[in-house]
C-alpha positions as CSV (number, residue, x, y, z in Angstrom):
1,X,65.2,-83.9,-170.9
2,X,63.3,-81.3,-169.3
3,X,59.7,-81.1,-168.8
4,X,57.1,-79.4,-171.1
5,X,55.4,-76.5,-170.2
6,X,51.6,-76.7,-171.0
7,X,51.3,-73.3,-170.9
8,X,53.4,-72.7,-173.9
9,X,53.8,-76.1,-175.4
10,X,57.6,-76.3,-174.9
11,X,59.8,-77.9,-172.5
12,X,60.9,-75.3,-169.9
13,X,63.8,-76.0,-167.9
14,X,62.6,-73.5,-165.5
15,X,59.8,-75.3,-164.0
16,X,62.5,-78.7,-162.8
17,X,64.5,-75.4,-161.7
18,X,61.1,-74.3,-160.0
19,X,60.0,-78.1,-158.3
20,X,64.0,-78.5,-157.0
21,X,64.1,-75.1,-155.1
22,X,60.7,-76.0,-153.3
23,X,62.1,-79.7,-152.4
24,X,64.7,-78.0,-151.1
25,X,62.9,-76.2,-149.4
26,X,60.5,-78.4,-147.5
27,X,63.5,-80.7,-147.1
28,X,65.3,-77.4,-145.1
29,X,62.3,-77.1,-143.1
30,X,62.0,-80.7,-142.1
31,X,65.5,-80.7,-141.1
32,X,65.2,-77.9,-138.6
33,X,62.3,-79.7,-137.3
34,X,63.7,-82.6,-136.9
35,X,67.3,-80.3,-135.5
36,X,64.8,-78.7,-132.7
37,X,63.6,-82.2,-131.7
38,X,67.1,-83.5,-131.1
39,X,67.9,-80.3,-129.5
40,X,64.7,-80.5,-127.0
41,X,65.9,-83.9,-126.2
42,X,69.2,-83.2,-125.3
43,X,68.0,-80.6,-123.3
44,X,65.8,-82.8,-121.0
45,X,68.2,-85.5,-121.3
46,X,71.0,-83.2,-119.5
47,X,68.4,-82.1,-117.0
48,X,69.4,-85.1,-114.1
49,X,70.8,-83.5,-111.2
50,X,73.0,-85.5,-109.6
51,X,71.7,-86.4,-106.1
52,X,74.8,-85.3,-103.6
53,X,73.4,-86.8,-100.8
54,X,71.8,-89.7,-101.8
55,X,72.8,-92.9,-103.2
56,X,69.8,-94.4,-105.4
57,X,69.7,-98.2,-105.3
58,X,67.7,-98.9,-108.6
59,X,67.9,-102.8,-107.5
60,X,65.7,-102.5,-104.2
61,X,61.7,-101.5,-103.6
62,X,61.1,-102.0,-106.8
63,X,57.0,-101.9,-107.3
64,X,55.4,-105.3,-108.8
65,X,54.2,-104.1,-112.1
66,X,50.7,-106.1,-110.9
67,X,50.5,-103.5,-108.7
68,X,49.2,-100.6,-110.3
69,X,47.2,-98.9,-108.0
70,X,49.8,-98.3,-105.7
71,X,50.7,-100.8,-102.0
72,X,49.3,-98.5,-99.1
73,X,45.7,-98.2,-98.9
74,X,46.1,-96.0,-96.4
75,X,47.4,-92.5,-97.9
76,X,48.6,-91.4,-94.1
77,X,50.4,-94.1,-93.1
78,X,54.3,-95.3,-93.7
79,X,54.8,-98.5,-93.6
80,X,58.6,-99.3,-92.5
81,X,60.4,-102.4,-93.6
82,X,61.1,-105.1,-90.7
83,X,64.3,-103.2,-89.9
84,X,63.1,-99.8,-90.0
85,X,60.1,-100.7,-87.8
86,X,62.8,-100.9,-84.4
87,X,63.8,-97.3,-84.8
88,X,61.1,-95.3,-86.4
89,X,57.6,-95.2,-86.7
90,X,54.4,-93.4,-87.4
91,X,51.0,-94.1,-88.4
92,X,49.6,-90.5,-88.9
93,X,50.2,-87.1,-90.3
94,X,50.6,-85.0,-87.1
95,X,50.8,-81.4,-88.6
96,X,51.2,-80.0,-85.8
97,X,54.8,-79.1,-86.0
98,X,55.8,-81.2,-83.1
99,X,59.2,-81.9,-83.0
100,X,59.7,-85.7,-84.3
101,X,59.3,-88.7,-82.5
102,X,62.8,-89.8,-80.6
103,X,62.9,-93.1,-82.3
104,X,63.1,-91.2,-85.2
105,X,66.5,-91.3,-86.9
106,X,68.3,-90.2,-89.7
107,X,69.7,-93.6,-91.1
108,X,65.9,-95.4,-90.7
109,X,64.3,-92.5,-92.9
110,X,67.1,-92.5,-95.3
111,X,66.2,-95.9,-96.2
112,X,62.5,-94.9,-96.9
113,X,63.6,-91.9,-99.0
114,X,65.7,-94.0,-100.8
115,X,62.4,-96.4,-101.8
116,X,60.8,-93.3,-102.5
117,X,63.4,-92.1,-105.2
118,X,63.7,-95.8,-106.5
119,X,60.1,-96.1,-106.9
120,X,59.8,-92.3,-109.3
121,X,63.6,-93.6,-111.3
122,X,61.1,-96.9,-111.5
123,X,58.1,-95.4,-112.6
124,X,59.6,-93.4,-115.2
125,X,61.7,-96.0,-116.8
126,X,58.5,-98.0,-117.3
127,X,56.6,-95.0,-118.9
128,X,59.2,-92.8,-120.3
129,X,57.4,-92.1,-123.4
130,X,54.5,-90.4,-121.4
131,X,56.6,-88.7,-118.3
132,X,59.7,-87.0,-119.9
133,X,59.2,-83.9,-120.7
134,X,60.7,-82.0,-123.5
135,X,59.2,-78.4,-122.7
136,X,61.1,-78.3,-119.5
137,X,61.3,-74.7,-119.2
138,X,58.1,-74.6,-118.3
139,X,58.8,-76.3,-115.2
140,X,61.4,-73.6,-114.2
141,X,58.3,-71.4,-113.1
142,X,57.5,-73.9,-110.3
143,X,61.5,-73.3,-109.4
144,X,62.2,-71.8,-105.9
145,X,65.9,-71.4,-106.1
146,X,67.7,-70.2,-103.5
147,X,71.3,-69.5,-105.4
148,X,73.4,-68.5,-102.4
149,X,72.6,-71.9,-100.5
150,X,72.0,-74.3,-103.7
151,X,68.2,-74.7,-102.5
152,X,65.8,-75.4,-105.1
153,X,62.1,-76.5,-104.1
154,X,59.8,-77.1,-107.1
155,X,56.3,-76.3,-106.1
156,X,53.1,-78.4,-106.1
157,X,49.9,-76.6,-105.5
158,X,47.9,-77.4,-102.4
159,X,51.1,-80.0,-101.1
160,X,51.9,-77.6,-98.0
161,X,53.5,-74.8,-100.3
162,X,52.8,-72.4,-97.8
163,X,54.7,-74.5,-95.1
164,X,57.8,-75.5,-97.4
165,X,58.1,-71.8,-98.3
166,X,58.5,-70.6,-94.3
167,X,61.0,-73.5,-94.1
168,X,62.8,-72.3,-97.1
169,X,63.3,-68.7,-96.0
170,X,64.6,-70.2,-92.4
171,X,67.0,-72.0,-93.8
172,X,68.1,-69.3,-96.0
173,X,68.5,-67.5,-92.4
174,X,65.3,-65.0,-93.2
175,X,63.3,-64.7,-90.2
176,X,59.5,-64.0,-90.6
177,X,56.8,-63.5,-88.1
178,X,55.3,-66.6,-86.7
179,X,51.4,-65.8,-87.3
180,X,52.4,-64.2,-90.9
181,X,49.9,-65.1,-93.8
182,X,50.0,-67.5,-96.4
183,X,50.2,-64.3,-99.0
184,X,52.9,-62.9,-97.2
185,X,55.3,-65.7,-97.1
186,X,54.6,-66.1,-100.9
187,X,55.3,-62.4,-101.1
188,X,58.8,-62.8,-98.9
189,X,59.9,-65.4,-100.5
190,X,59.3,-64.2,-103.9
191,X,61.5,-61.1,-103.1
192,X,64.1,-63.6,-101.6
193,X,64.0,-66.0,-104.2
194,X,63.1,-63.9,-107.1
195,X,62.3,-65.9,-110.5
196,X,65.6,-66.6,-111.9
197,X,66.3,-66.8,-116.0
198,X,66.8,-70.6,-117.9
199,X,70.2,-70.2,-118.2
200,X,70.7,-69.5,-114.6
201,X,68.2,-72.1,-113.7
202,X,70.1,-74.9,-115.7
203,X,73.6,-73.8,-113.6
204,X,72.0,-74.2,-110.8
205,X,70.4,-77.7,-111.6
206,X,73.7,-78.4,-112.9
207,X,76.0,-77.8,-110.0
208,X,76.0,-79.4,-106.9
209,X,72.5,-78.2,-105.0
210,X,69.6,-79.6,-102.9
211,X,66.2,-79.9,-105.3
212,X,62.7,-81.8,-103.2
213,X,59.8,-81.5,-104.0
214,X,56.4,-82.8,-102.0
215,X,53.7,-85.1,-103.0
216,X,50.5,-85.1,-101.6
217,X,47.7,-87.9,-102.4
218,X,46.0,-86.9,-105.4
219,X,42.7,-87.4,-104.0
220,X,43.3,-85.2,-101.1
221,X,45.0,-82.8,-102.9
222,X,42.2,-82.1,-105.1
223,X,39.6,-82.0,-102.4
224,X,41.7,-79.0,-101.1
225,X,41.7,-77.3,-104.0
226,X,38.0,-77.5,-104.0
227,X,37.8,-76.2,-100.5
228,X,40.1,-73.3,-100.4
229,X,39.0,-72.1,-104.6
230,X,36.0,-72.3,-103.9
231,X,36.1,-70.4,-100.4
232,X,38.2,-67.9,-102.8
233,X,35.3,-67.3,-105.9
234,X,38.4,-68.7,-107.8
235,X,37.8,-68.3,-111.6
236,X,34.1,-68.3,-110.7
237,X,33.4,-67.2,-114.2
238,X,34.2,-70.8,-115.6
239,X,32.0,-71.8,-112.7
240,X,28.0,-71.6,-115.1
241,X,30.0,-73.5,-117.9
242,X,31.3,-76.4,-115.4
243,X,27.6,-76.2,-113.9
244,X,26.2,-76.9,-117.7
245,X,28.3,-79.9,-118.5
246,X,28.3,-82.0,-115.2
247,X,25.6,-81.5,-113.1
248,X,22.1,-83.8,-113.6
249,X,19.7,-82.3,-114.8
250,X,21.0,-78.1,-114.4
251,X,18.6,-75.1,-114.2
252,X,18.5,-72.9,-116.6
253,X,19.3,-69.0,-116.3
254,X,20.1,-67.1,-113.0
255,X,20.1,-70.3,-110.6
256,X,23.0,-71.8,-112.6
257,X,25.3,-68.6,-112.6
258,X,24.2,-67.9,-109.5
259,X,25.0,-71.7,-108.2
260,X,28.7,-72.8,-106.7
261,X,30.2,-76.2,-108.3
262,X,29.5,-79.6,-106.3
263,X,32.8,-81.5,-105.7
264,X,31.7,-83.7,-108.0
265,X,31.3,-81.2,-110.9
266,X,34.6,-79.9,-110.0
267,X,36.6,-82.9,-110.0
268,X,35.2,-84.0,-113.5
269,X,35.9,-80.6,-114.7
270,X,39.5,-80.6,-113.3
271,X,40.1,-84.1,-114.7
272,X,38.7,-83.8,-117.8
273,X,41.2,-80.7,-118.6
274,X,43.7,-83.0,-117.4
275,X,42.9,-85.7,-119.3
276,X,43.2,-83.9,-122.6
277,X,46.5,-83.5,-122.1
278,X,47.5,-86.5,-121.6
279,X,49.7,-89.1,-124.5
280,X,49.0,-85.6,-126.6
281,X,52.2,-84.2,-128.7
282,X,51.4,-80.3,-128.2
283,X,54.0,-79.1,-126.3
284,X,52.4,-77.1,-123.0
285,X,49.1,-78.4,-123.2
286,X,49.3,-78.9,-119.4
287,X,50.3,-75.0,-119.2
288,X,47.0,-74.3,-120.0
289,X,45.9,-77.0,-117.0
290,X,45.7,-74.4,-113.4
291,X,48.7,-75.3,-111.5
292,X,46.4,-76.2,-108.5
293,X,45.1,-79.5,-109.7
294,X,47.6,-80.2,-112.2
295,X,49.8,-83.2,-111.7
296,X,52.4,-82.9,-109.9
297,X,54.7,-85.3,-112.1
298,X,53.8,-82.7,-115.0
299,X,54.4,-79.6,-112.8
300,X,57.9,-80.6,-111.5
301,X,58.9,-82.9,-113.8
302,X,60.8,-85.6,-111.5
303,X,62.1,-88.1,-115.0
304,X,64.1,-84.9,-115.7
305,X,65.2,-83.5,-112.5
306,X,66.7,-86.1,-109.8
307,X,65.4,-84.5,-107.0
308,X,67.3,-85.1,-103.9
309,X,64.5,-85.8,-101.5
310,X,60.8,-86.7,-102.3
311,X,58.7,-85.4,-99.2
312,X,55.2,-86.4,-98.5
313,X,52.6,-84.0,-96.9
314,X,51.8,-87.3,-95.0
315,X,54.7,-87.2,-93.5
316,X,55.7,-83.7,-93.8
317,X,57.0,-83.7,-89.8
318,X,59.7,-86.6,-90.5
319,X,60.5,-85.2,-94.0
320,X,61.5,-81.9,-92.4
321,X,64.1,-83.3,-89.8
322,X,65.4,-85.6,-91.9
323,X,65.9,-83.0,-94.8
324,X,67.5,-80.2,-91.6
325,X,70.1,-83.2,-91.0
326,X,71.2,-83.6,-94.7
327,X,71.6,-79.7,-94.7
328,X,72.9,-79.5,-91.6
329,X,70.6,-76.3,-90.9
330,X,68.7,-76.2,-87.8
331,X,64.9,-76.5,-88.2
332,X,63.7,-73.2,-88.1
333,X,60.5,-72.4,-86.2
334,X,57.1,-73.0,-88.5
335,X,54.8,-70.0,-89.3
336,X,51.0,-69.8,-89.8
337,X,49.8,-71.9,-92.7
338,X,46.7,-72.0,-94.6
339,X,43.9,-74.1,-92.5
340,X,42.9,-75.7,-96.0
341,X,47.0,-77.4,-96.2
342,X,46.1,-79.5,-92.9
343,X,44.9,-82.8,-91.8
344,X,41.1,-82.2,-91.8
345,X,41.4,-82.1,-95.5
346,X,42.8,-85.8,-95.6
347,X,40.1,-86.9,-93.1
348,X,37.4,-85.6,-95.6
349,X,38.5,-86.9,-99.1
350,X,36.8,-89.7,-98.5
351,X,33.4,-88.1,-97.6
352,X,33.9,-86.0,-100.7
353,X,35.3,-88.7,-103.5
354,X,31.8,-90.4,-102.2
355,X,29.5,-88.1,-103.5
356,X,30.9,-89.9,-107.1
357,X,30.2,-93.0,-108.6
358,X,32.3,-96.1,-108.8
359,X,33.2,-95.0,-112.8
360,X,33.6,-91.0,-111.9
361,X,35.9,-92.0,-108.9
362,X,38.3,-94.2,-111.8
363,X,37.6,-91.0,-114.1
364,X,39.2,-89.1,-111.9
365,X,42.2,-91.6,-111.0
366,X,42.6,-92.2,-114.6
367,X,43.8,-88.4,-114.9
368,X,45.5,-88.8,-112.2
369,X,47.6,-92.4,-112.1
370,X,50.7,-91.3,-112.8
371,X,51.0,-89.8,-109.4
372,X,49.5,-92.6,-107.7
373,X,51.9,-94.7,-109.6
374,X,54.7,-92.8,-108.9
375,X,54.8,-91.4,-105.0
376,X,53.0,-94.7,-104.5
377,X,49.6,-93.5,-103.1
378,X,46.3,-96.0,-103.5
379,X,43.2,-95.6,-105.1
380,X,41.0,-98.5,-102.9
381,X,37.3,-98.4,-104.6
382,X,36.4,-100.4,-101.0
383,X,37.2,-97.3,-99.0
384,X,34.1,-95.5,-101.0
385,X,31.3,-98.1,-100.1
């Protein structure tokens, strides 16, 4: 029977004919939605490069899930196993391009790379619902790919970018000058490696090539963000509004726009944006986050991408050779980096983090645990007192 129409009194057919079409309709809709979904997740799912030089051990080094702040309290240090300890060793960052230490070999740091890996393949089975990424095109912007020698390097802000650039190009067999600036290697290499499209991007990660990346303590790394931004008048317009929420007590008028961000204020700003983002849905929230204190598991996605070699600006000397041996490229000679990328930065985190409280110091963490989690750096609230 069909339904009455209360306009007229009668029983119009038309309106079931009406109601069906617009079911139909929101039932089209919802299956494209829930088509794109699948689609995305295929998409992310296929992203796993295989590592070609590598072999992961899933059942070694794995972390003690008690341990959620991460095993070193000491940021700079490696810590070799019993057996790695007769052939290599190193208890500070040296960046100083010196060439490695002779018990250094290739075998003993395999074995710590291979922790590394096992530790991220760890990390992100345990959270997989917060560290895969569906948006991965996003992350092809932090893709340095160098097509002709299956080089890709994804980028993390204030983790020696500079550095790992110059290292890029000599390997590639592009010489630049030895005192050239930190904007004109990111100019060379930019016209070396120019942005490439998805499609090439996803050959690339699909064939056989040779993706790192480089961590850097969180901690650390944002204390050189504040340093060199700051230096810069970096999005100093932002800079009254950050004043205004987190400082104690701000002035009012020309002495707050007129006034630079403490560490403090900057750090809560920076982990506040980050924060936001974080267990929420909207895809590229963490776009909107500035690449120099986002996190780097966000930026370079490492549950997607199986990247062949984790480096550490810790250990950014050892990393190097190691990484020239797997290539089997010659270490080409380092050029000028920024001062802000070196080891006085590390040496003043701690001054800096102190200038927050106990809770502030967690606040900041919080924002930040993943990549304390995952490249197993420590957050020790005993260093601060």
């Amino acid at each position: 029977m069909a339904p009455r129409s209360y306009a007229t009194g009668h029983w119009d057919g038309q309106v079931m004919t009406d109601e069906v079409m617009v079911m139909n309709k929101i039932w089209g809709v919802a299956c494209i939605n829930v088509v794109v979904v699948i689609i995305w997740y295929t998409i992310a799912s296929q992203h796993l490069l295989p590592r070609t030089h590598l072999k992961l051990t899933p059942t070694t080094d794995h972390p003690r899930q008690q341990q959620t702040l991460g095993r070193d309290p000491h940021p700079s240090t490696v810590t070799p196993t019993s057996n790695e300890a007769k052939t290599f060793h190193t208890t500070h960052p040296t960046h100083s391009h010196t060439p490695p230490r002779k018990s250094y070999t290739p075998e003993a740091w395999e074995s710590v790379m291979q922790k590394r890996l096992t530790r991220v393949a760890w990390i992100c089975q345990q959270h997989t619902r917060a560290l895969q990424r569906f948006d991965l095109f996003s992350v092809f912007k932090s893709l340095t790919v160098d097509p002709a020698h299956h080089l890709i390097y994804c980028k993390n802000a204030k983790a020696g970018t500079t550095a790992w650039l110059s290292r890029l190009l000599g390997w590639a067999g592009i010489t630049i000058a030895s005192n050239a600036s930190a904007t004109e290697i990111h100019t060379i290499a930019d016209q070396n490696f120019p942005m490439l499209g998805s499609d090439k991007v996803l050959q690339e990660l699909r064939r056989p090539s040779f993706t790192f990346t480089v961590a850097r303590h969180p901690f650390t790394r944002l204390v050189s963000a504040y340093r060199n931004k700051i230096d810069e008048n970096y999005k100093s317009e932002n800079w009254p509004g950050i004043i205004r929420k987190y400082r104690i007590n701000p002035s009012h008028g020309t002495e707050v726009n007129d006034t630079t961000p403490t560490f403090r204020e900057f750090a809560l700003s920076a982990s506040d944006e980050v924060l936001r983002c974080l267990g929420k849905a909207k895809p590229g929230c963490f776009q909107e986050v500035d690449v120099h204190w986002l996190p780097h598991h966000d930026r370079c996605a490492p549950c997607n991408i199986q990247y062949n070699v984790i480096a550490k600006m810790e250990t950014r000397d050892e990393d190097e050779a190691y990484m020239s041996h797997l290539l089997g490229l010659p270490l080409p000679p380092p050029a000028q980096q920024n001062e802000a990328s070196g080891v006085s930065t590390a040496s003043l985190a701690k001054a800096f983090f102190s200038t927050l409280s106990p809770s502030e110091r967690r606040h900041v963490f919080k924002a930040y645990e993943f990549d304390f989690l995952m490249f197993n750096y420590s957050y020790n609230e005993a260093d601060y007192k």
